[in-house]
C-alpha positions, 0 to 999 in steps of 0.5 A: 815501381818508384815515383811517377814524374815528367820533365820538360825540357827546353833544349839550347838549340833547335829542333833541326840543327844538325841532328841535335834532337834526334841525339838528345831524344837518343840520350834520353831514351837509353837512360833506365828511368826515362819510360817515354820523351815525347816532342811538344810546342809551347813553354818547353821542347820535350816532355819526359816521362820517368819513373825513377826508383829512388829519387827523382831529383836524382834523375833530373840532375842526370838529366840537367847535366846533359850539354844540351840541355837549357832548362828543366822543370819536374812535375811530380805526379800526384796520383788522387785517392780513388774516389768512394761514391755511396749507395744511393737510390741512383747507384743501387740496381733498379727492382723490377716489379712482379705484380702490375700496376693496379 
């Protein structure tokens, strides 16, 4: 397991020319690293997911060298700490009573 990122990719060309994107989408998926490309709407084309064993530059560059590739922009996953709650009266369990209410 190496570094969690996602790419997004905006492609020079559109989604419907010519078989383009499905090529592309191809391309992606045969490389190693790639774990998922998925098609969005918005500020890029395709989000790739990679999980890259060494150096995620590495695979970007691979990536950014692709023909039809117009941009790419790494978002670096950043796993958090697992969070520590303390015991306190709301997470320890309830006490059933044994004697009833006077």
């Amino acid at each position: 397991m190496g570094t969690k990122a996602y790419f997004m990719v905006n492609m020079d060309k559109k989604f419907n020319e010519d078989g383009y994107y499905s090529d592309a989408v191809r391309e992606l998926e045969a490389m190693s690293e790639v774990e998922s490309v998925e098609p969005v709407s918005g500020v890029c084309d395709l989000l790739v997911k990679v999980d890259a064993p060494i150096r995620v530059i590495l695979v970007a560059n691979k990536i950014q060298a692709k023909k039809w590739v117009k941009s790419l922009h790494v978002l670096k996953v950043e796993y958090a700490e697992p969070a520590v709650v303390p015991k306190t009266a709301a997470t320890e369990p309830l006490k059933t009573r044994t004697t009833p209410p006077k």
